[in-house]
C-alpha positions, 0 to 999 in steps of 0.5 A, a space after each residue: 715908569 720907574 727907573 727902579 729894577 725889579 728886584 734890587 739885587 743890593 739887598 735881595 738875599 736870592 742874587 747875591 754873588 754867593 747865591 750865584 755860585 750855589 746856583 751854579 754848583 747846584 745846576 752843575 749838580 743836577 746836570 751830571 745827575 741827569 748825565 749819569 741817568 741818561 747814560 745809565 739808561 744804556 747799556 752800551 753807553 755805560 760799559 764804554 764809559 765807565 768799565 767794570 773793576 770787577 773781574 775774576 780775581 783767578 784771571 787778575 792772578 793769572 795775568 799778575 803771573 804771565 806779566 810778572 806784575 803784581 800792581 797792574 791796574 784792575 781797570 786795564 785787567 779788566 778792559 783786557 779780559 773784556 776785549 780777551 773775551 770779545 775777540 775770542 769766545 773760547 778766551 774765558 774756557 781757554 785761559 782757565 785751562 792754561 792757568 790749572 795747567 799751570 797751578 798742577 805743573 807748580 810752575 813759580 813764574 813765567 819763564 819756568 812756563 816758558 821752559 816747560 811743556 805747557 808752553 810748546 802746546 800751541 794753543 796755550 802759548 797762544 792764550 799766554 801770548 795774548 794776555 801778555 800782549 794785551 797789557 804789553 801793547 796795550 791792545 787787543 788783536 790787529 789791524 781793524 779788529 784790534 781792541 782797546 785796553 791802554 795806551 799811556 799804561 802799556 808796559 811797552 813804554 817802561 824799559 825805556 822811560 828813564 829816556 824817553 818820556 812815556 806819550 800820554 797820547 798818539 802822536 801821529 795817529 794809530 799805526 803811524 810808526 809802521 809808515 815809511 817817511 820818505 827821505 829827500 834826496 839832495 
């Protein structure tokens, strides 16, 4: 037997050191193409992977509105109008209520809706009060029912962010600024 190898990889023109990085390019290629697919294939998988954009521009307005934001990022709007819809079934019909109330009222901003008679209706301060907060804490609802929209975007951290930087993750896990520290005593 020959101490030759098979294929002298010198020479061979299949195993060079930029083949193998094509080689890797292509099979990292194919791997996320077949990812895409699997995950595709789910509904379930997908929405929570990769939420939609495209919500109803009148609720983006809407929420521009009641935030007085004209940048809010259409994948928070529309985490937030997913979760919305998901906590309240009668969000969608309630929301569209309050927001033609507002455009007949010809209110200009959120505080002339505050000072108006729109905002003592319960049910439409209510619907006012949750989209706000959505994007304002970032959540949805309380406790073990509460619904994800944003974390590091939540509005929450801007007043403060000239002083403390704004957290890119929890530090110390969900609501761990509600627990009380003991202090010890000397």
């Amino acid at each position: 037997m020959s101490d030759q190898p098979i294929v002298d990889t010198e020479k061979s023109p299949v195993f060079t050191h930029h083949s193998r990085r094509r080689f890797l390019a292509i099979s990292a290629a194919v791997a996320a193409a077949s990812a895409a697919g699997v995950i595709a294939a789910v509904p379930g998988i997908t929405r929570a992977v990769a939420p939609t954009t495209e919500v109803d521009p009148a609720f983006v307005q809407f929420a521009r509105f009641l935030t007085g934001r004209s940048d809010l990022d259409a994948r928070i709007v529309a985490r937030a109008y997913e979760a919305l819809v998901t906590a309240d079934s009668s969000f969608a019909v309630r929301s569209m209520a309050l927001a033609r109330a507002i455009e007949d009222a010809q209110l200009a901003d959120v505080n002339a809706l505050m000072a108006s008679p729109l905002y003592a209706d319960p049910g439409h301060r209510a619907v006012a009060i949750a989209i706000v907060s959505a994007f304002y804490l970032g959540q949805v609802g309380e406790g073990s029912k509460a619904r994800f929209v944003a974390f590091e975007k939540a509005l929450m951290f801007e007043p403060t962010a000239d002083m403390v930087p704004i957290p890119t993750y929890s530090r110390g896990g969900p609501s761990y600024w509600g627990k009380v520290t003991q202090v010890p005593k000397d």
